[in-house]
Every structure is written in C-alpha cells, then in structure tokens.
C-alpha positions in Angstrom: 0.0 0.0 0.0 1.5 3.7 -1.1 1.5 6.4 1.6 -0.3 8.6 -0.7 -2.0 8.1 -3.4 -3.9 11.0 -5.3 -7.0 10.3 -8.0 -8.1 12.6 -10.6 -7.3 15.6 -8.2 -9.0 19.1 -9.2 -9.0 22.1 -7.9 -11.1 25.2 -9.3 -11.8 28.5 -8.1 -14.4 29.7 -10.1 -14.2 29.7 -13.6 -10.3 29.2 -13.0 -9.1 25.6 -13.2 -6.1 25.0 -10.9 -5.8 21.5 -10.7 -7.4 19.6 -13.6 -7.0 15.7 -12.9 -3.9 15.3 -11.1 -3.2 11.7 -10.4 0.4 10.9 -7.9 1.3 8.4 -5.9 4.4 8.2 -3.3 6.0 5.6 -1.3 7.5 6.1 2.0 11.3 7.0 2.4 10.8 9.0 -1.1 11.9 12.6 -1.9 9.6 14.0 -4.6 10.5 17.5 -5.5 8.0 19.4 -7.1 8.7 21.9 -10.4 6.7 24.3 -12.8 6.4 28.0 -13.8 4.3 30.2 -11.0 0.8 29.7 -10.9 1.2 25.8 -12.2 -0.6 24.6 -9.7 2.3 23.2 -7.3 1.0 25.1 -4.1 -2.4 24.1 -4.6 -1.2 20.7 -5.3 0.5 20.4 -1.8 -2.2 22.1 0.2 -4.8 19.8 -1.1 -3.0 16.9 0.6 -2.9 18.6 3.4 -6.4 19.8 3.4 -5.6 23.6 3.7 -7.4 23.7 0.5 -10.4 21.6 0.2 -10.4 19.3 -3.6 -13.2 19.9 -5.7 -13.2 16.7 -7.0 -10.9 13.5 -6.7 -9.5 11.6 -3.9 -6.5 12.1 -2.0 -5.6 8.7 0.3 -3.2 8.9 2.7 -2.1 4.9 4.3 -5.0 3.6 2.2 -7.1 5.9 4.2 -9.5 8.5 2.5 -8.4 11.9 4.0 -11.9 13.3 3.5 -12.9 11.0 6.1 -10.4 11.2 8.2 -10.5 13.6 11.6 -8.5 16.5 9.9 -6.5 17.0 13.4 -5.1 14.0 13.0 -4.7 14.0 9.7 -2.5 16.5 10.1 -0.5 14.8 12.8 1.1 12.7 9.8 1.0 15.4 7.1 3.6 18.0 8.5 3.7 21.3 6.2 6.7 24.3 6.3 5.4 27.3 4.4 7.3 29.8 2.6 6.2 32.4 5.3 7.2 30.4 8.3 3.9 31.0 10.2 5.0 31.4 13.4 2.8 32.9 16.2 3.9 36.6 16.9 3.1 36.9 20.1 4.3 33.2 21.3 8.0 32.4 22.6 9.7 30.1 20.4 9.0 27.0 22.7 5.4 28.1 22.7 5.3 27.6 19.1 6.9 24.5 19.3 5.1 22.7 22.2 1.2 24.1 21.2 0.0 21.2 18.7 1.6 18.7 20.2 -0.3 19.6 23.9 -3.3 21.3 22.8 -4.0 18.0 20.7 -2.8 16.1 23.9 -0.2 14.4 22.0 2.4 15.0 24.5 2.3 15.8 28.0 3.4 19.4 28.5 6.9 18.3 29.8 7.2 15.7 27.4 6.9 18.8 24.5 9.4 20.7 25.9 12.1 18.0 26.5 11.7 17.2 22.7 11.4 20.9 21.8 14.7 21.4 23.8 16.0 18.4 21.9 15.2 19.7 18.4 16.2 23.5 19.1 19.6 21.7 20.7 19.8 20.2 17.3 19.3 23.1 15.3 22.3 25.1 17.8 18.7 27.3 18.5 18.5 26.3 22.3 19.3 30.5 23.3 15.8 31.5 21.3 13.5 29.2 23.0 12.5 32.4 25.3 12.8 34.9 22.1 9.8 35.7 19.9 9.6 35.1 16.4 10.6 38.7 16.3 13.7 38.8 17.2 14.6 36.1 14.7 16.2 36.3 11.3 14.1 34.3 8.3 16.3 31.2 8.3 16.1 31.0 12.0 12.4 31.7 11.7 12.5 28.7 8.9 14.3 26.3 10.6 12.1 26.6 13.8 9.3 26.2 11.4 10.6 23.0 10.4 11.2 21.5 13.9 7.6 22.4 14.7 6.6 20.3 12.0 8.8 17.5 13.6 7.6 17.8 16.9 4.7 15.9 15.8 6.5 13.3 14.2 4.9 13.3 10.5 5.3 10.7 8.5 5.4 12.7 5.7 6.5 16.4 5.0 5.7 19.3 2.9 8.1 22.1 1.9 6.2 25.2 0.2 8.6 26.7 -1.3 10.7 26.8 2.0 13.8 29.1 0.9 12.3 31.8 -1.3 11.7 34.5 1.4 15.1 34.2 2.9 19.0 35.8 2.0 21.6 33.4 0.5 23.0 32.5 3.9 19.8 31.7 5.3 19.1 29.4 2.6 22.1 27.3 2.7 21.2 26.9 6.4 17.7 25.6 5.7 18.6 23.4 2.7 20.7 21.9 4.9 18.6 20.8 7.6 16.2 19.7 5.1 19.1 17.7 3.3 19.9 16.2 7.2 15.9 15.2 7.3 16.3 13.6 4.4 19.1 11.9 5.2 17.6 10.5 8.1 14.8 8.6 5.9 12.0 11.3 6.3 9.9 11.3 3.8 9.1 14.5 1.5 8.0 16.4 -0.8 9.1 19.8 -1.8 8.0 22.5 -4.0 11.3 24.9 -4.6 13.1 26.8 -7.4 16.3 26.3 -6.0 17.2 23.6 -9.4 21.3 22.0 -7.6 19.4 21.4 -4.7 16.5 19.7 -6.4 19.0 17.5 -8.4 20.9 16.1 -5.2 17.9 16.1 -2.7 15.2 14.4 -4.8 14.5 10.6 -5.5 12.0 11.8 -8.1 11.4 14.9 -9.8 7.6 16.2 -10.8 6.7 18.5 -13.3 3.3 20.4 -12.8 2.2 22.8 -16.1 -1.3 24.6 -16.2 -2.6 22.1 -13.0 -1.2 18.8 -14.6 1.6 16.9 -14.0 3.2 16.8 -17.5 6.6 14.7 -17.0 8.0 12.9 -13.8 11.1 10.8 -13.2 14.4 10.3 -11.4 16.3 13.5 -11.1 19.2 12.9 -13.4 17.2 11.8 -16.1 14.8 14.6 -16.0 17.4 17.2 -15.5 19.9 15.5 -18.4 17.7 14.0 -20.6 13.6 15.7 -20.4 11.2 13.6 -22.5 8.6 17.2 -23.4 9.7 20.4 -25.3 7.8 22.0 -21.9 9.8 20.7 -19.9 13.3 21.6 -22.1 12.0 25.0 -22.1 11.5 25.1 -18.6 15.0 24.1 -18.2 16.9 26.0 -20.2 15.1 29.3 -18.6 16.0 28.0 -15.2 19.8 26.2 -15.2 
C-alpha cells in the first residue's frame, strides 16, 4: 500500500481551473520534489493533501485511508507542512510555538513537548531563542524553527512550500541543509522549490506540474539531463 496516493485531483476556483486531474502516488522514504512555472498549480497541489485547500473533486488517500474521512486534526498529525512564510505565532515564545499542537491536541504531556522541543532546538544550535519571539529572529532562524515544529509531531510525511524563497543566501544554505539532514535521516518528503542543484541532489523523483497537470516525472538525473517534453526543455533551459 502507497503512503499517498492522489486520484483525478481538481482544484477550481471559479471559472479558473487549478488543478485539472492530477493523479500521484508516493511511497514512504521517497523525496519528490515538485517543479513548474508560477501559478502551475504546485502550491495548490500540496495544500490539497494537506487539506488547507479543500479538492473539488478527486480523492487524496493517505495509508489507504480516504483523508476526507479522516478527523482532519489527526490527519495532520502525519502530514507536516513548512510554508514559505514560516507562520510562526507573533506573540508566542519560540517554545510556545513549538510545544502548542503537540499539547493542545494532547499528544504529549506538557513536559514531554518541551524536552523534545529542547531536543530539536539543541539540534538546530537554536536552544538560546526558545524564550525569544519570532521577532527577534532572522528568516532562516524563523524557517528552521518552522521546520522542527513540523517535527515535533512526528509526520510521516513532510511538505516544503517553497521553504527558501523568502530568505538571504545564507539563510538558505542553512535551511537546505537541515532539510538535506531530514532527508538523510529517511523522512519522507516532498518539496516544492526553485532552487534547481538542490533539487537535483535532494530528490529521488522529480515532478513536473504545467497549467494544474503533471506533464513529465522521473528520477532527477534523467529529468534534469535528458527531459522527455519540449515543456519541460523550455523550462530548463530558462531556469539552469
């Protein structure tokens, strides 16, 4: 059985077509980047599986289980999502941020949080900001902490919205890399970026979405070397 699977996925907003039949499925352990010019579809894509936008038709199966029928709090207990925007809570310390899910959906024990929170902040060489507020962070700090909030409740599978493209060079380097240290570990994920290196060495499989279909997918050194659609050669050529 996949980990996801995705049927005939689409996605209108009035007359505008978004998503128009999209059909994926993933395995655990993979790392699916996710490519196509802006307003392709790729964000939509992603929040659909996470139910922050609602399908308007098709069926989106997550461990063989329909997620439409599936209590969306817990749902999203194994569907983590980083946005591009970091979406922390202003007024909320850093461990605040980290430990609220996790409690509020009595997951953890309000000790319990923070010993892992201290544990993943430790990690990140964050453990000085867990009394700051988002604030007085920069945007890869703000990014990474987003990301260890997504692992405090121990997805089993992650979503990356375009995780770098608000932040400075340095900043990014520092976020691919804990992203590249997830993936090391064996997380599972899937990642919608323009950052095209790090795509190449991060992914296990490379989709292409074009006007809300996926149009060409396959193993990143194929796709990058060798791309079976003109689109996609276009694409490619404007980007590397």
């Amino acid at each position: 059985m996949s980990l996801l699977s995705v049927v005939n996925l689409r996605k209108n907003y009035g007359e505008n077509k978004v998503l128009r039949g999209v059909n994926f499925v993933m395995e655990e352990g993979e790392r699916v980047v996710v490519l196509g010019p802006s307003g392709s579809g790729k964000s939509t894509f992603l929040r659909s599986i996470n139910r922050l936008e609602e399908p308007t038709s098709g069926d989106v199966y997550f461990n063989g289980t329909l997620i439409t029928d599936k209590n969306i709090r817990k749902m999203r207990q194994d569907i983590g999502m980083v946005f591009q925007h970091f979406n922390l809570i202003n007024n909320l310390t850093i461990m605040d941020n980290l430990i609220l899910a996790p409690v509020k959906l009595k997951l953890m024990k309000r000790d319990e949080a923070i010993k892992r929170a201290k544990q993943l902040l430790r990690h990140i060489g964050l453990s000085d900001k867990a009394d700051a507020f988002p604030a007085s962070l920069s945007g890869g700090q703000k990014q990474r902490i987003a990301i260890i909030r997504a692992m405090m409740m121990r997805p089993k599978l992650l979503l990356f919205d375009e995780p770098t493209s608000a932040l400075d060079p340095e900043s990014i380097g520092e976020v691919m890399s804990l992203i590249r240290e997830l993936a090391d570990d064996g997380m599972t994920i899937m990642i919608v970026t323009h950052e095209m290196s790090f795509a190449r060495e991060i992914a296990t499989r490379v989709v292409f979405i074009d006007e809300g279909k996926i149009i060409e997918e396959g193993e990143p050194e194929i796709f990058f070397s060798h791309p079976k659609t003109p689109r996609v050669r276009e694409f490619l050529e404007k980007v590397l």
